[in-house]
N, C-alpha and C positions, 0 to 999 in steps of 0.2 A: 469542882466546876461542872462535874456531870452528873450531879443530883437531881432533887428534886427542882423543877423551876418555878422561881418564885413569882407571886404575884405581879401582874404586869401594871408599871408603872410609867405613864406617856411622858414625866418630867424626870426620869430617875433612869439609872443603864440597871443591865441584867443582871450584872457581876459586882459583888462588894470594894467599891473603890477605895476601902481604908486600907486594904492588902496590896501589895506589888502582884502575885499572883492573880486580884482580879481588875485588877486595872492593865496587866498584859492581856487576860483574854480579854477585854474591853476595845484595846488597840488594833489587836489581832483583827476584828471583827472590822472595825474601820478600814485598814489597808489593807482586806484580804480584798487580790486581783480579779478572782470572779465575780465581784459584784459590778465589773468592768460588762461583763457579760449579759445584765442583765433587758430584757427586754423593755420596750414602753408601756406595753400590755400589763407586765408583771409589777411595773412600778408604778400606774394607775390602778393597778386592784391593790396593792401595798397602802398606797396613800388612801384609797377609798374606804377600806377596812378601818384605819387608823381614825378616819374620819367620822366613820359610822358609829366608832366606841365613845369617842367625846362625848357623841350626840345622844348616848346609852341607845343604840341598836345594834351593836354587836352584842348580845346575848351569849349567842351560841358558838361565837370566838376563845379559842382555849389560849392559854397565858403562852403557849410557845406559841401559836398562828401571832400573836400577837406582837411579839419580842421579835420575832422572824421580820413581821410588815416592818415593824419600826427598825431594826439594824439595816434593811435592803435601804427605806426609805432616806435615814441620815447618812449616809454613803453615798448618795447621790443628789438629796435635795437640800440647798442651803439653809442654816435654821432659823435665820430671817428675813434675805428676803423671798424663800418659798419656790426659786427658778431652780431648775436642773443646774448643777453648779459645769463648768464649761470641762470634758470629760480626759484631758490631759491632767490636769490643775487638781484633781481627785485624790484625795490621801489615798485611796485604794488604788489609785494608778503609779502613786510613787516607786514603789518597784520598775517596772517596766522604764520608766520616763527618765530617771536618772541613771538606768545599768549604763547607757552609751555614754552621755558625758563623763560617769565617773569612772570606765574603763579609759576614755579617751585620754584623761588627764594625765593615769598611770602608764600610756602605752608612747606617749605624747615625748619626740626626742630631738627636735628642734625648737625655737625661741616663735617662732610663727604658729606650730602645733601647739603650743602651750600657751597661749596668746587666744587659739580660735576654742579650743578646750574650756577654756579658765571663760572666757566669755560666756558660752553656751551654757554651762553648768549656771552660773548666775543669773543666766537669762530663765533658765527654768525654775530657778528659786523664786525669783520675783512674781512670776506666773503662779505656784502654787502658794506664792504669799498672798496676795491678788484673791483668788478662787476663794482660798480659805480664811480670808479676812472676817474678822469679827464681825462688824455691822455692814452694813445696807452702803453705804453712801461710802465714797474713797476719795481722798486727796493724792490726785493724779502726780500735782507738785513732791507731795512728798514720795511716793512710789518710784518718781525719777529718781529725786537725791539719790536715795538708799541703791536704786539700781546701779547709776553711776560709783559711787560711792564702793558699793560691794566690788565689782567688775575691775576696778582700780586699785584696790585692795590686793585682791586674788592674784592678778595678772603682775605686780608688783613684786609681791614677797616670791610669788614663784618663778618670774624670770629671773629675778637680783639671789633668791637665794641657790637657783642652780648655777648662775652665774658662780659664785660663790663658792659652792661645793664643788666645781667643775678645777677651778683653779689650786685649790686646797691639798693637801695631802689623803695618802690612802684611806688614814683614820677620819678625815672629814668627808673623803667619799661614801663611805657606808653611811652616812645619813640622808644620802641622796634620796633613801625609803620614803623619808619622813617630808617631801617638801613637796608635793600635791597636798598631804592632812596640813600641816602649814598655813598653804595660802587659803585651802576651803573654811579649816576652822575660822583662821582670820579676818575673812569677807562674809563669812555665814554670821560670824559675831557681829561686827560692823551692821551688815543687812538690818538684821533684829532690832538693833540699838538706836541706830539713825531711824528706823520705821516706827519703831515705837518709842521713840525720843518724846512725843507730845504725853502720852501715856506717865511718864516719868515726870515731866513737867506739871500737868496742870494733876495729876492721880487718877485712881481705878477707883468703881465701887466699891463698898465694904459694907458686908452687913452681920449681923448677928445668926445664929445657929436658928433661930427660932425666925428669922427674916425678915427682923427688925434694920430697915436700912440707916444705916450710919452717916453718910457720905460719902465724899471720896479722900482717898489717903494718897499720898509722892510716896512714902516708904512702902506699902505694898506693892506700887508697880515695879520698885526697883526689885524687890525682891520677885514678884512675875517673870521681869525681865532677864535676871539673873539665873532662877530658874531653868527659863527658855533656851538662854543660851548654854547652860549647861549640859542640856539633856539633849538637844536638838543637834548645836551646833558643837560643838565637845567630844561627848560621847557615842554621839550615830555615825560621825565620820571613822570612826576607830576601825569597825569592823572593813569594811570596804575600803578603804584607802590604805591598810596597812597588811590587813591581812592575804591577799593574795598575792602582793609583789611575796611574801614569804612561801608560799605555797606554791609558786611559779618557779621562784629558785628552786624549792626540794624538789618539785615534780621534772626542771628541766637537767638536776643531776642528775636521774633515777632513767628519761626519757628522753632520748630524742626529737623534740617537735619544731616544725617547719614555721614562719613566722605566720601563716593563715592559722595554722592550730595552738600555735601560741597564744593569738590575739583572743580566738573562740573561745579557748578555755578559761584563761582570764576574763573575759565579757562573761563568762557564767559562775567563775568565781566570784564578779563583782553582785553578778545577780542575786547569789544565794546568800553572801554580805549583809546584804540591805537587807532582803525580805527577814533575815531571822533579828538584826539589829535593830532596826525601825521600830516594831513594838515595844521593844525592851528598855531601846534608850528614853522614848517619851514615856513610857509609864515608869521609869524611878519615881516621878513629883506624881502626887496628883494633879490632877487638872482644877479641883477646886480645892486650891490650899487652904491651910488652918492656920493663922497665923495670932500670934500671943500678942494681946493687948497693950502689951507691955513694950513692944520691938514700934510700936506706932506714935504717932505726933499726939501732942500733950492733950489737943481737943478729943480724943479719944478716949481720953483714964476717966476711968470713975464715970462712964455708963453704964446703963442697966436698958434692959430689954423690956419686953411687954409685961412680963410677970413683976418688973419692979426687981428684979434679978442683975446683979452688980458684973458686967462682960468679962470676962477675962478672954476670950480669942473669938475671931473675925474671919468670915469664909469671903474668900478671893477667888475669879476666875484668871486659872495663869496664863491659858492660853497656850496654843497649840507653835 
């Protein structure tokens, strides 16, 4: 990843997205928190650069100035509709914006804390589903659903199920670990599902390698969606919802800490959670999947592309 860098390309990323290794650094680059930092100044000469090269007058622009304008640029500017995207809502602010709800959820020991917890955290999901929406235009109606929808979810499985554990025996209380990742899996799925239910219903684009557009497919989106909720909602709550209640224990056999240095050290265990999982868990999938001919609806077999060339698999956007 620290070679040579390759020719810069305004529709294409830096890093080889057919590898897990370059589709982490890829992610990295998106959610990395200092591009929080960056100025107006910095991101008018980024975009202006960018600009200049379409237009063939960056000449004297080297392929890292260039790679550099463009990762500052997609980190903050939406890639359709072209506005500063609203600067909470930022995949590069992800870090920061969820350490407090998803410390809160785990520090959370009354039915009212886990109630105002479980709301917020979903309030913020919907926010950066929002920001980071695919197109231009949004159905507000459905933004509700899903909001409702999640928030009811979460706040459900995780009163009913500490309820639950609360009442239970010894052996049912050591799972008490597991019922924050619980309800967030369960409402994070939900979210996803119900948001992009129309996606599922009416299908995504599909097109050929050579980008020959196809149509749209129902079975690629589900496969999108499933995806999505795999890598997003699944596997990124793991590290932060599970692993520091464990690391709080060892640390509070080993330590005496007062419940202010409790709650601190947890809020930065949750910190360091997210930042190192987040790239890891959405780049398992790529982002534009490869999907076999064969797994698609019947109008699909037995096309051929522009060369008269017989398809056997179809590039998807899975979506973030």
């Amino acid at each position: 990843m620290s070679g040579a860098v390759p020719t810069f390309d305004p529709r294409g990323t830096r890093y080889d997205q057919s590898t897990f290794l370059g589709r982490l650094a890829h992610f990295r680059e998106m959610t990395d928190p200092r591009t929080l930092l960056t100025t107006p100044e910095e991101l008018r000469r980024c975009r202006s650069l960018l600009e200049s090269h379409a237009q063939g007058k960056a000449k004297g622009a080297s392929d890292q100035e260039l790679w550099e304008a463009k990762r500052v640029t997609d980190a903050i500017v939406h890639p359709v509709t072209g506005d500063e995207m609203f600067l909470p809502g930022r995949m590069s602010a992800f870090v920061p914006v969820n350490t407090i709800p998803t410390a809160g959820m785990l520090l959370a020991k009354t039915t009212g804390q886990t109630i105002f917890w479980q709301w917020l955290n979903q309030s913020v999901n919907v926010m950066v589903n929002y920001v980071n929406r695919s197109g231009a235009a949004v159905d507000t109606a459905q933004v509700a659903q899903a909001y409702g929808l999640a928030v009811g979810v979460s706040c459900g499985i995780a009163v009913g199920a500490r309820k639950l554990i609360q009442s239970g025996g010894p052996g049912i209380k050591r799972l008490g670990i597991a019922v924050p990742y619980m309800a967030v899996v369960s409402a994070g799925a939900a979210n996803v599902g119900f948001t992009r239910l129309p996606e599922m219903q009416h299908g995504v684009p599909i097109a050929a390698r050579d980008g020959t557009q196809l149509g749209v497919s129902k079975a690629a989106a589900q496969s999108a969606v499933i995806n999505t909720v795999l890598s997003r909602n699944l596997l990124l709550p793991i590290a932060p919802m599970l692993f520091p209640p464990l690391a709080m224990a060892a640390i509070s056999a080993a330590v005496s800490l007062g419940p202010l240095a409790a709650a601190a050290a947890e809020t930065c265990l949750v910190a360091g959670s997210i930042y190192g999982a987040l790239p890891m868990a959405i780049a398992v999938f790529p982002q534009e999947m490869v999907i076999p001919v064969a797994s698609l609806e019947p109008e699909f077999q037995n096309r051929k592309n522009k060369k008269g060339e017989l398809i056997t698999e179809v590039l998807c956007n899975k979506g973030l």
